[in-house]
N, CA, C and O atoms as CSV, one atom per row, in Angstrom:
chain,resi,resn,atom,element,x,y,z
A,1,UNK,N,N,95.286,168.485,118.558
A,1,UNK,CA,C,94.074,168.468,119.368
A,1,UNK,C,C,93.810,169.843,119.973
A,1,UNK,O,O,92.696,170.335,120.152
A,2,UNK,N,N,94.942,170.372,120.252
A,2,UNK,CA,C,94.595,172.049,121.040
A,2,UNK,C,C,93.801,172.490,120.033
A,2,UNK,O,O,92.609,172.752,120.199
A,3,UNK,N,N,94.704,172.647,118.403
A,3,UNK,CA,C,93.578,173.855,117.723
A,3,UNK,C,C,91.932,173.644,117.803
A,3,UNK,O,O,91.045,174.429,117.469
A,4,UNK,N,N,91.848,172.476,118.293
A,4,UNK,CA,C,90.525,172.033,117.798
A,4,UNK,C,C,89.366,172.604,118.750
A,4,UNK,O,O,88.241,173.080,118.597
A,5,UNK,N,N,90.239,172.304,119.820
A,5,UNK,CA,C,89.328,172.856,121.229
A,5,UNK,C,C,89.371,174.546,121.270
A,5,UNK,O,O,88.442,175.129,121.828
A,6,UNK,N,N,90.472,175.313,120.667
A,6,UNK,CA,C,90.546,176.434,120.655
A,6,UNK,C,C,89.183,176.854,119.426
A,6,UNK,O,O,88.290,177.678,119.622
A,7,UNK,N,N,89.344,176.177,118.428
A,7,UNK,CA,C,88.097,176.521,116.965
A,7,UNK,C,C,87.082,176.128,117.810
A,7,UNK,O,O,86.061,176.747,117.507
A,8,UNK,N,N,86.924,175.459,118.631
A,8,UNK,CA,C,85.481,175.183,119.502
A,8,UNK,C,C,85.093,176.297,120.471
A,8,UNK,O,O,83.910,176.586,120.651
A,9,UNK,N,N,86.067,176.903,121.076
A,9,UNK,CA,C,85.535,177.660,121.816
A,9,UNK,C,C,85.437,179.273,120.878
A,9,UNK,O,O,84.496,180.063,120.953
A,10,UNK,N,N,86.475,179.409,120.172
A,10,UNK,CA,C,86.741,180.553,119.473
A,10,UNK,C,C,84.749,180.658,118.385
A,10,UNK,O,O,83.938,181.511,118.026
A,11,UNK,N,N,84.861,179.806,118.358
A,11,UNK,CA,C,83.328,179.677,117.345
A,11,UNK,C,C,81.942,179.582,118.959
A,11,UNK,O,O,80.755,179.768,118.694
A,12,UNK,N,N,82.198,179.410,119.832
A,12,UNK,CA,C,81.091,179.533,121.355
A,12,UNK,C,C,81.513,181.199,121.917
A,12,UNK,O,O,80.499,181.862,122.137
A,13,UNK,N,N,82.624,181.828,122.132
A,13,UNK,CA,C,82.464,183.442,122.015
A,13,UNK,C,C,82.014,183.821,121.362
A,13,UNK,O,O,81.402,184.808,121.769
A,14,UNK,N,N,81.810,183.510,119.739
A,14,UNK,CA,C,81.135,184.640,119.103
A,14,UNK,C,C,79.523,184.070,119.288
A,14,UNK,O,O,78.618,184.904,119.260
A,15,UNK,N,N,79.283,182.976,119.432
A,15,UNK,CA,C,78.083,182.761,118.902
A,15,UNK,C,C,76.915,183.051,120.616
A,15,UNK,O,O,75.706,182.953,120.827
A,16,UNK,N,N,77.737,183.304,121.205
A,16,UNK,CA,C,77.462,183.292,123.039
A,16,UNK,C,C,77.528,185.416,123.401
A,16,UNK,O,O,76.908,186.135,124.185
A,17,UNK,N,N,78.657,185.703,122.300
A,17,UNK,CA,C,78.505,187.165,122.646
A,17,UNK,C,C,79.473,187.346,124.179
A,17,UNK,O,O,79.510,188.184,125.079
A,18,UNK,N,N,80.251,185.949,123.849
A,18,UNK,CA,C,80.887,186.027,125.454
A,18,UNK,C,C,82.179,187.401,125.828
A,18,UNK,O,O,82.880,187.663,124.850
A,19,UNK,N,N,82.321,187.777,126.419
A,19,UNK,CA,C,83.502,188.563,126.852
A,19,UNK,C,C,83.624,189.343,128.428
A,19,UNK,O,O,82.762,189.154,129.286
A,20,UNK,N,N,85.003,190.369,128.688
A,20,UNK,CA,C,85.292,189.907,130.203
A,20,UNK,C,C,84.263,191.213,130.398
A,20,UNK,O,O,84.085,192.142,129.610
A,21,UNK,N,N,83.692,190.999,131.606
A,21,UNK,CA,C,82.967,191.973,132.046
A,21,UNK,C,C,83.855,192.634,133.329
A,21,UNK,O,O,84.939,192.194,133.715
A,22,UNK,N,N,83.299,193.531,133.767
A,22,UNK,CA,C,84.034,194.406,134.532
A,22,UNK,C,C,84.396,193.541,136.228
A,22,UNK,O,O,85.428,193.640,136.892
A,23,UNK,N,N,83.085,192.695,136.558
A,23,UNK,CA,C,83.529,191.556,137.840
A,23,UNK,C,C,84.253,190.713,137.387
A,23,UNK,O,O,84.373,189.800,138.204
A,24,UNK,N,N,85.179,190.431,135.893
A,24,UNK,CA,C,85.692,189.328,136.190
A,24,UNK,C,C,87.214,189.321,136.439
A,24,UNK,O,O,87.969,188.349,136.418
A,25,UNK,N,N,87.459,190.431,136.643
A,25,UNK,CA,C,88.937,190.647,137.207
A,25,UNK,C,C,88.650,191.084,138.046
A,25,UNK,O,O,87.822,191.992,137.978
A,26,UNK,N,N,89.346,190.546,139.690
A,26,UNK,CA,C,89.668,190.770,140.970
A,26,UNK,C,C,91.302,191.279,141.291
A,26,UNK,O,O,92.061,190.544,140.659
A,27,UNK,N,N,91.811,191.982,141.830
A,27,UNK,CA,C,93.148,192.315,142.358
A,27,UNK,C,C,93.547,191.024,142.485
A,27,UNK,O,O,94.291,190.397,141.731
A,28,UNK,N,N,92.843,190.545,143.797
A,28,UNK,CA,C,93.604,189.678,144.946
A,28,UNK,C,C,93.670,188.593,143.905
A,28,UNK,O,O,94.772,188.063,143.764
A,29,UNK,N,N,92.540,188.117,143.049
A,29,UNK,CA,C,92.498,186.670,142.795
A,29,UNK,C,C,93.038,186.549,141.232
A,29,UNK,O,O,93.253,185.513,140.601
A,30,UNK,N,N,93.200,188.014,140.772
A,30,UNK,CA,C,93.311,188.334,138.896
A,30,UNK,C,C,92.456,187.651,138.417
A,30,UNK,O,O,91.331,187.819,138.888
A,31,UNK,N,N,92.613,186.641,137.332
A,31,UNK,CA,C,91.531,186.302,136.512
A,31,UNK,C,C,90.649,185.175,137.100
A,31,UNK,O,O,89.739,184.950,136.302
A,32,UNK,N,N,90.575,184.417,138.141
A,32,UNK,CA,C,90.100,183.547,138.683
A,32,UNK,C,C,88.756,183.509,138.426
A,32,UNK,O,O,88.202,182.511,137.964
A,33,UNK,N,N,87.795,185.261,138.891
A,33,UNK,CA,C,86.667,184.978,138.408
A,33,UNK,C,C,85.528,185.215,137.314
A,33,UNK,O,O,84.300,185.281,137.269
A,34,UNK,N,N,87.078,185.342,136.107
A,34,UNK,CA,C,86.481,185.442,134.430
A,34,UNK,C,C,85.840,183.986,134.769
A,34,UNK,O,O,84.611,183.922,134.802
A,35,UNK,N,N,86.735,182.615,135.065
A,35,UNK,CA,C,86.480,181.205,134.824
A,35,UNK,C,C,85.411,181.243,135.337
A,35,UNK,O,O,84.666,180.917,134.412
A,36,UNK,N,N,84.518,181.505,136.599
A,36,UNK,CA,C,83.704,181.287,137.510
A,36,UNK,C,C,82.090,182.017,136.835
A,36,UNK,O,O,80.998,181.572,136.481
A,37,UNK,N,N,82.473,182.792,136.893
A,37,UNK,CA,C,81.618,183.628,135.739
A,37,UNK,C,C,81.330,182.974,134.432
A,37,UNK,O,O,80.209,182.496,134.257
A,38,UNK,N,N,82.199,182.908,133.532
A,38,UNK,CA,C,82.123,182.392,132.382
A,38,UNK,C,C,80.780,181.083,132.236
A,38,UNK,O,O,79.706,180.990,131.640
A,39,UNK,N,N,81.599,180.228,133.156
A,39,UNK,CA,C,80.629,178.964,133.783
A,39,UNK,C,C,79.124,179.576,134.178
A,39,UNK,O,O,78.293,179.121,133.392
A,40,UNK,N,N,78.672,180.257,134.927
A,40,UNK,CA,C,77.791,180.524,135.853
A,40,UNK,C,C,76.810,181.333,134.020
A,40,UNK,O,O,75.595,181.157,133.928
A,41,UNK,N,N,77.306,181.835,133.259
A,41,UNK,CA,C,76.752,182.438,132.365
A,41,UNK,C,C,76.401,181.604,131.224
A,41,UNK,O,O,75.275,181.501,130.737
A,42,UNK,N,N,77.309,181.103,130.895
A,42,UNK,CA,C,77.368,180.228,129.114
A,42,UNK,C,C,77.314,178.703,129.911
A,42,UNK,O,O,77.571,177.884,129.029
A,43,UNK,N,N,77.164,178.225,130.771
A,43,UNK,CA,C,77.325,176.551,130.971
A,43,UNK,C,C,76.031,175.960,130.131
A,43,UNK,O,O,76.163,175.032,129.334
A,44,UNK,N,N,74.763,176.601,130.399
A,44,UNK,CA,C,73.373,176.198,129.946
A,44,UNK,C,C,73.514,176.240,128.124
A,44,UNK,O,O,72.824,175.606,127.327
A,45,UNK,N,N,74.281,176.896,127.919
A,45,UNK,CA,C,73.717,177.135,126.669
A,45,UNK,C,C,74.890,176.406,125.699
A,45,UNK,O,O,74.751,176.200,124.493
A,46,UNK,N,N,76.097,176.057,126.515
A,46,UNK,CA,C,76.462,175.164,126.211
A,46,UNK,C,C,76.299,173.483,126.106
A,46,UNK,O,O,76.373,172.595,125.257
A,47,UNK,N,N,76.084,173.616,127.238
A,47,UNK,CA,C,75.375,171.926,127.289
A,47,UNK,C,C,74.048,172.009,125.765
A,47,UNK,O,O,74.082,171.239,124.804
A,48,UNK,N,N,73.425,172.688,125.884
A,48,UNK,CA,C,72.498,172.346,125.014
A,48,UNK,C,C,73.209,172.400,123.597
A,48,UNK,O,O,72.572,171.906,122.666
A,49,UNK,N,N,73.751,172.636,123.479
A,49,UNK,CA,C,74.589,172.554,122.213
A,49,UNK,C,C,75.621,171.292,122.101
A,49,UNK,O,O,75.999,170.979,120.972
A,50,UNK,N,N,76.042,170.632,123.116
A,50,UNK,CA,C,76.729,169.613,123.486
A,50,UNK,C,C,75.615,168.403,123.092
A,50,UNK,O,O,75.688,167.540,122.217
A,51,UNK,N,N,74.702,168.643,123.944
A,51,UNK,CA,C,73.525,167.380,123.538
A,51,UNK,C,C,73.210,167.012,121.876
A,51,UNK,O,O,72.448,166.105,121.542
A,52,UNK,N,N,73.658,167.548,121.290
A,52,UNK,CA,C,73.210,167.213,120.280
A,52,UNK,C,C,74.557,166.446,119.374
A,52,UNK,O,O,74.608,166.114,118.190
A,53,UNK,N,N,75.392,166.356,120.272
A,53,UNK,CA,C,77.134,166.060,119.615
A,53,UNK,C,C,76.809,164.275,120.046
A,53,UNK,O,O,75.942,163.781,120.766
A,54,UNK,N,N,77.670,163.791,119.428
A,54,UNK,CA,C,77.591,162.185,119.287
A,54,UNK,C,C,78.756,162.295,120.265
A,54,UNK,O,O,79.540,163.235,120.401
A,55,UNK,N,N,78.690,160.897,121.050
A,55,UNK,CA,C,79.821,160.587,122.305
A,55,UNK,C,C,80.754,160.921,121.898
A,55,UNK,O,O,81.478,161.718,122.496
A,56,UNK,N,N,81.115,160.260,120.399
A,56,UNK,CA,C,82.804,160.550,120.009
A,56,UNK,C,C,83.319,161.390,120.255
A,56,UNK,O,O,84.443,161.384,120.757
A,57,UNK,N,N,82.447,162.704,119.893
A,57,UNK,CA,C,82.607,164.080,119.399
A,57,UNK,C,C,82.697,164.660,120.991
A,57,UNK,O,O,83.663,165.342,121.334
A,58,UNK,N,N,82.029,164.455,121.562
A,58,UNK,CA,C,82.405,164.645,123.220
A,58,UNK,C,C,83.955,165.079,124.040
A,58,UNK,O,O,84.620,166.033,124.445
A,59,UNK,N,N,83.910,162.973,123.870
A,59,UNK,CA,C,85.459,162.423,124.139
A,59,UNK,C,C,86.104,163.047,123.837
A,59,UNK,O,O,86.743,163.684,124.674
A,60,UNK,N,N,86.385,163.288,122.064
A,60,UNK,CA,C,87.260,164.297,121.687
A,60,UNK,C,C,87.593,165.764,122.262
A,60,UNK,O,O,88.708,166.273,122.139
A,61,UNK,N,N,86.523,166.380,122.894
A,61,UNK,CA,C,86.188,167.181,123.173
A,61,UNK,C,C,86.936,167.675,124.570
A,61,UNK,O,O,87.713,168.585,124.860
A,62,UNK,N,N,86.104,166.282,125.482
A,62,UNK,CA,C,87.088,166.202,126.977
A,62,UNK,C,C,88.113,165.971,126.821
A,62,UNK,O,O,88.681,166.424,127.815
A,63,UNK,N,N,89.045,165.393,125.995
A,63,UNK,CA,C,90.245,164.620,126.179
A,63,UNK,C,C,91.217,166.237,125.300
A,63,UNK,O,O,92.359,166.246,124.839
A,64,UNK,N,N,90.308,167.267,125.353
A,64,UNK,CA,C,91.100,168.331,125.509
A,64,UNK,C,C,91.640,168.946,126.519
A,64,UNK,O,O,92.724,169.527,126.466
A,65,UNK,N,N,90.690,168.832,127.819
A,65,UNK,CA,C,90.998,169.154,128.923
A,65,UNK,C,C,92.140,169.146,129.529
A,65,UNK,O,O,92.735,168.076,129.658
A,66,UNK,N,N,92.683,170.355,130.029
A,66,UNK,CA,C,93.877,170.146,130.952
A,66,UNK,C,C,94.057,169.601,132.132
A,66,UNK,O,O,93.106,169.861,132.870
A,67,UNK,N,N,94.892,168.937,132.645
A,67,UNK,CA,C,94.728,168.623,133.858
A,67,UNK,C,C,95.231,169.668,135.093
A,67,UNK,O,O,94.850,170.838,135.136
A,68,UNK,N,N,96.078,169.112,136.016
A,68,UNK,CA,C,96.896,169.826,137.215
A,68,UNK,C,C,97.597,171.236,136.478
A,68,UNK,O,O,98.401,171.068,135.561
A,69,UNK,N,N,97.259,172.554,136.913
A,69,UNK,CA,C,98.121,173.506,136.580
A,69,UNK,C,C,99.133,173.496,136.322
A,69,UNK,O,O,99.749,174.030,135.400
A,70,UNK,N,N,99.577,172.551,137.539
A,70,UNK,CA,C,101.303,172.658,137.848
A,70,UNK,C,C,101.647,171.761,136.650
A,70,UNK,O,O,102.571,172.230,135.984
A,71,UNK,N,N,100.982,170.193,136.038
A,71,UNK,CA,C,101.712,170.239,134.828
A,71,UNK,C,C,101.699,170.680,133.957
A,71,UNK,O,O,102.285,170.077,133.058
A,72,UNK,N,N,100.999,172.094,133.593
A,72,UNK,CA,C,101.279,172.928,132.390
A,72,UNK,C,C,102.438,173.639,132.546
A,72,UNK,O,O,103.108,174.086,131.614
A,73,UNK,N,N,102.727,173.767,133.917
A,73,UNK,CA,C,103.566,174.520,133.430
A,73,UNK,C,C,104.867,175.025,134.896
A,73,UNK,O,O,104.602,176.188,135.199
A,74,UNK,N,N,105.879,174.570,135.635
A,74,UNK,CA,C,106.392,174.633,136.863
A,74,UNK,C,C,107.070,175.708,136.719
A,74,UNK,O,O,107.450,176.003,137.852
A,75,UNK,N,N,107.627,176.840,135.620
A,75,UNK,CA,C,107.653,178.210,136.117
A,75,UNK,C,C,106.500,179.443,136.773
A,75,UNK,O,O,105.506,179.730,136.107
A,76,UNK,N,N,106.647,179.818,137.533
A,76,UNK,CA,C,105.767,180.432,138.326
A,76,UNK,C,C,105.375,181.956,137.239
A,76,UNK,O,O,104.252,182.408,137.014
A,77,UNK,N,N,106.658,182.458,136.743
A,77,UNK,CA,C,106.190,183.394,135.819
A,77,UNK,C,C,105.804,183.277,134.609
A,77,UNK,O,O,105.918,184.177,133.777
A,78,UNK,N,N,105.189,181.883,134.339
A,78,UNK,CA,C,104.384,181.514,133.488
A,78,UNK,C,C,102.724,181.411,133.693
A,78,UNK,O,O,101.873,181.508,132.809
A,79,UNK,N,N,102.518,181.180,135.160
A,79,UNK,CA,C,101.913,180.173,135.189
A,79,UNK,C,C,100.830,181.432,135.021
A,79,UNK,O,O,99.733,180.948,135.299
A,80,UNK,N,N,100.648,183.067,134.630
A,80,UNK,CA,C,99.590,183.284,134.527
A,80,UNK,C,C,99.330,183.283,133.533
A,80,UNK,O,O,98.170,183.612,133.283
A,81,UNK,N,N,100.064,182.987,132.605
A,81,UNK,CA,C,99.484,182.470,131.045
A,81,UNK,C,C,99.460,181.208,130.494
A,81,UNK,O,O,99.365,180.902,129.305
A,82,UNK,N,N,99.545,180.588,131.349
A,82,UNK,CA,C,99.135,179.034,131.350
A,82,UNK,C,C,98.051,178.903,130.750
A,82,UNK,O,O,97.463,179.827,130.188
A,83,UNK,N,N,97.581,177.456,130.819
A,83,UNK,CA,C,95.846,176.776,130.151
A,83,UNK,C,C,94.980,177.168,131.460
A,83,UNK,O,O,95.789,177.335,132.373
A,84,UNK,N,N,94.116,177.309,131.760
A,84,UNK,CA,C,93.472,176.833,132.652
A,84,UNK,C,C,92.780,175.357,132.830
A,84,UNK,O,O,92.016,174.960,131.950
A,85,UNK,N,N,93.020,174.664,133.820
A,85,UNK,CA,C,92.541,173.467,134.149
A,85,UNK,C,C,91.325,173.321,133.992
A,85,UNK,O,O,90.557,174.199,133.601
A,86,UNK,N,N,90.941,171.809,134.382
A,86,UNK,CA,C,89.484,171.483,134.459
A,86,UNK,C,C,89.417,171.944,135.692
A,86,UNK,O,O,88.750,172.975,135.785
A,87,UNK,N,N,89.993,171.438,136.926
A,87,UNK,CA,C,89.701,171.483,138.306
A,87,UNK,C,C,89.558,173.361,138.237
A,87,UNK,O,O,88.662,173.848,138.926
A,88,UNK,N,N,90.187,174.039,137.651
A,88,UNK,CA,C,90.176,175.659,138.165
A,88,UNK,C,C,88.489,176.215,137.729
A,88,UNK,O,O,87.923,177.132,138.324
A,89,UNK,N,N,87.777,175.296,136.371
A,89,UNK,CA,C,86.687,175.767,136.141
A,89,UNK,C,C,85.814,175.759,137.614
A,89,UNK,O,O,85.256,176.724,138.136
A,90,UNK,N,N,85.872,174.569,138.033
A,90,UNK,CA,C,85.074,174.665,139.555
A,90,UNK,C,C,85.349,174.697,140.757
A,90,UNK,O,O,84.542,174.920,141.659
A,91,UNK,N,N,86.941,174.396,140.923
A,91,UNK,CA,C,87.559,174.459,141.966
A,91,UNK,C,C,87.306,173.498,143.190
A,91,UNK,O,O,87.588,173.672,144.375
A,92,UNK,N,N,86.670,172.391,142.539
A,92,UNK,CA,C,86.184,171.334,143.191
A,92,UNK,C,C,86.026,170.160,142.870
A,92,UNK,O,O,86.735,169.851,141.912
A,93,UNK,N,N,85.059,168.926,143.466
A,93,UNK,CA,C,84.151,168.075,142.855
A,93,UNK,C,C,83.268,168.670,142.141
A,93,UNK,O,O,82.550,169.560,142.598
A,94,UNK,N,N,83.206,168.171,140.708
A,94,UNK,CA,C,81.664,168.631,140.023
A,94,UNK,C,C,81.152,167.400,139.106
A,94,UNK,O,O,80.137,167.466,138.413
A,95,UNK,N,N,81.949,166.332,139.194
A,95,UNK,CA,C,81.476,165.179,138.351
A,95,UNK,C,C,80.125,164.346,139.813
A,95,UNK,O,O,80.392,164.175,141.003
A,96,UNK,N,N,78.882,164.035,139.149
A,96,UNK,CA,C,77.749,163.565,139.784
A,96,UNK,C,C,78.394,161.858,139.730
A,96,UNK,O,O,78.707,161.147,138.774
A,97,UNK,N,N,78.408,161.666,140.947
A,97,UNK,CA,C,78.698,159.965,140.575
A,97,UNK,C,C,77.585,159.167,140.238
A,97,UNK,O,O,77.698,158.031,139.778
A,98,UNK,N,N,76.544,159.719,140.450
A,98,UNK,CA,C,75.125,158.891,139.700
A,98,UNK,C,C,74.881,159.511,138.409
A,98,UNK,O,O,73.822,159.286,137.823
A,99,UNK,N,N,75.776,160.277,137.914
A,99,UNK,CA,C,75.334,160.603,136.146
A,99,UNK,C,C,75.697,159.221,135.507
A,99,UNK,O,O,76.253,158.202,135.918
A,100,UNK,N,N,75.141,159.628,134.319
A,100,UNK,CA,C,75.244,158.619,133.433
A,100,UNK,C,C,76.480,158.665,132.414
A,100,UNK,O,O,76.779,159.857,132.343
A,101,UNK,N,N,77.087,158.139,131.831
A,101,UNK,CA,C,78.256,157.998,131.264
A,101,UNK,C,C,77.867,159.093,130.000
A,101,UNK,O,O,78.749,159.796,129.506
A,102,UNK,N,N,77.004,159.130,129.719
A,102,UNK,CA,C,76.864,160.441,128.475
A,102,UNK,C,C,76.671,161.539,129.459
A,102,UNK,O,O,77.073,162.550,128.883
A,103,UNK,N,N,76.297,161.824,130.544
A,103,UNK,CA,C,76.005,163.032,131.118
A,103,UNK,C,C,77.591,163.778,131.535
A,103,UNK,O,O,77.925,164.963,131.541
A,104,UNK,N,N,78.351,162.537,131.863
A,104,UNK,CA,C,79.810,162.785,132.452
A,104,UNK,C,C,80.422,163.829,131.564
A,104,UNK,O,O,80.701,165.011,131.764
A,105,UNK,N,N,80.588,162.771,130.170
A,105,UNK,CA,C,81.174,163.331,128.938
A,105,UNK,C,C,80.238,164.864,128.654
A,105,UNK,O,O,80.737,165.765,127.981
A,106,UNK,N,N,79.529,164.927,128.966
A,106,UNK,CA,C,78.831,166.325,128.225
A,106,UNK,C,C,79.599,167.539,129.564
A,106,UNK,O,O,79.851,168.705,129.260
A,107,UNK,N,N,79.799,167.120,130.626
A,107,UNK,CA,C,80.138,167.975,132.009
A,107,UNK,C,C,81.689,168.430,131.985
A,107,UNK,O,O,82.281,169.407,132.442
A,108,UNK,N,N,82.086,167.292,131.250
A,108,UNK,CA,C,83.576,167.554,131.145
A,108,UNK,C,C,84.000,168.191,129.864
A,108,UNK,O,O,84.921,169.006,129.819
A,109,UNK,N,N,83.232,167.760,128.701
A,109,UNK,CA,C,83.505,168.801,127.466
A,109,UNK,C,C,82.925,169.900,127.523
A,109,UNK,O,O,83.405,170.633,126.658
A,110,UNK,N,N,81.888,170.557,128.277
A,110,UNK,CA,C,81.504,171.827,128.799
A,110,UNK,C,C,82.808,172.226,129.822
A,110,UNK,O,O,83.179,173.344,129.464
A,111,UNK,N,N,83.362,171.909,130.571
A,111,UNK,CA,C,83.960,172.260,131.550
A,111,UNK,C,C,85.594,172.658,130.207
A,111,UNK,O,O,85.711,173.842,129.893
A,112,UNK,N,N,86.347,171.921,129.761
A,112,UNK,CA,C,87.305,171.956,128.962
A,112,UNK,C,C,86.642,173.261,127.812
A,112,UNK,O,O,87.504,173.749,127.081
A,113,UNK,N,N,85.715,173.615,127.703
A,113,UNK,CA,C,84.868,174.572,126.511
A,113,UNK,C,C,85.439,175.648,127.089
A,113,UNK,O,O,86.229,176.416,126.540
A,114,UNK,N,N,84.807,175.738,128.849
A,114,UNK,CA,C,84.775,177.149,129.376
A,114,UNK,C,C,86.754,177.546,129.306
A,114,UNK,O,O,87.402,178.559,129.041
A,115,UNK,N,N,87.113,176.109,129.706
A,115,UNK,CA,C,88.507,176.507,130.145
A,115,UNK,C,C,89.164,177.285,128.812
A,115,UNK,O,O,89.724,178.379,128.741
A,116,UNK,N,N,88.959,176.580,128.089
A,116,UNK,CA,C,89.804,177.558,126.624
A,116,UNK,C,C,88.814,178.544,126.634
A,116,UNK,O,O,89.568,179.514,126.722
A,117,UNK,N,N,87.422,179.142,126.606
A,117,UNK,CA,C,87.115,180.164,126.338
A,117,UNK,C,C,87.781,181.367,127.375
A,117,UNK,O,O,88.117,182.460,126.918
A,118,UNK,N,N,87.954,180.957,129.110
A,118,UNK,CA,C,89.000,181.963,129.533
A,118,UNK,C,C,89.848,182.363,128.696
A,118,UNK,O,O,89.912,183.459,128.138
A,119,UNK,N,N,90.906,180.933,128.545
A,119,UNK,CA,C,92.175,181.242,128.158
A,119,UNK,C,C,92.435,182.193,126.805
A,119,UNK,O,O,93.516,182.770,126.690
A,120,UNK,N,N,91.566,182.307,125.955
A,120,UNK,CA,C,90.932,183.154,124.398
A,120,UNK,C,C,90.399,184.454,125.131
A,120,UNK,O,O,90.740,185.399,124.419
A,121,UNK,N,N,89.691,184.930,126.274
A,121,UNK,CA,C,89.739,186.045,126.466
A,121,UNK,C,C,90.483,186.679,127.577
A,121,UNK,O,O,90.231,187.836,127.912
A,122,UNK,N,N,91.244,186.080,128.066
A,122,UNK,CA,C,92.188,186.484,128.557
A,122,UNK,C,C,93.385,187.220,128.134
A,122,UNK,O,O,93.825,188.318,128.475
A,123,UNK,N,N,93.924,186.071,127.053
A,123,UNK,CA,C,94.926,186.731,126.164
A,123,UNK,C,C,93.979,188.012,125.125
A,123,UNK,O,O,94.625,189.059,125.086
A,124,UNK,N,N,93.143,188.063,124.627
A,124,UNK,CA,C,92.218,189.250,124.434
A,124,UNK,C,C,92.710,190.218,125.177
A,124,UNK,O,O,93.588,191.006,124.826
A,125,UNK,N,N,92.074,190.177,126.379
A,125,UNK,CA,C,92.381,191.319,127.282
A,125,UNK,C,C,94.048,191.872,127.679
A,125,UNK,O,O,94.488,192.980,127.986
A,126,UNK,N,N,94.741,190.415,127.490
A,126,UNK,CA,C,95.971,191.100,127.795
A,126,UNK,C,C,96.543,191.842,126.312
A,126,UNK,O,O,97.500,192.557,126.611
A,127,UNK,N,N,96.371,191.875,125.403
A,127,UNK,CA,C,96.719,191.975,124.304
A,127,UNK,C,C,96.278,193.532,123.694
A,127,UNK,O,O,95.189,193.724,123.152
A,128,UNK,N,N,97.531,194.825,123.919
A,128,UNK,CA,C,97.060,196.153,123.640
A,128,UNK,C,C,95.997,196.405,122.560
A,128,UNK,O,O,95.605,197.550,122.335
């Protein structure tokens, strides 16, 4: 299931032109606001590309998502090359409790999209 979500996002960088721009590394916070960014740039143009995917293809999609940081991974000198989570894309609540059960699935396979597209330019960037 990983490669799949990785060929999903690896095929939304090129076709998005996505990569790290100079705000998305902070000292204090390191890569925190590639994720924040990423979202704030490609979310629209993802969803619209999502809408046109059948539920299945969704599900599949979300049920890539990572969950809690900490279970990717409980060494600390790992954890900056960890997955990034769903919760780290927004750092919050972002599911609408009055969406509709297809709107959910499209929020959360956008959200799991952005998270591997960090994690693909991240290792990019770390990579001489």
């Amino acid at each position: 299931m990983g490669k799949y979500i990785t060929n999903l996002a690896e095929g939304f960088i090129g076709q998005l032109k996505a990569k790290v721009e100079a705000e998305d590394f902070d000292e204090k916070w390191k890569w925190n606001p590639l994720v924040f960014n990423l979202y704030a740039r490609h979310n629209e143009a993802i969803r619209a590309q999502l809408r046109r995917m059948r539920p299945e293809t969704l599900g599949k999609i979300a049920a890539c998502g990572v969950g809690n940081p900490d279970e990717v991974s409980e060494d600390e000198s790992l954890r900056d090359y960890a997955a990034y989570s769903l919760y780290q894309v927004h750092c919050g609540t972002y599911l609408d409790k009055y969406a509709s059960g297809i709107a959910l699935l499209r929020e959360i396979a956008c959200t799991a999209i952005i998270a591997e597209m960090t994690n693909i330019l991240k290792r990019r960037a770390a990579t001489p």
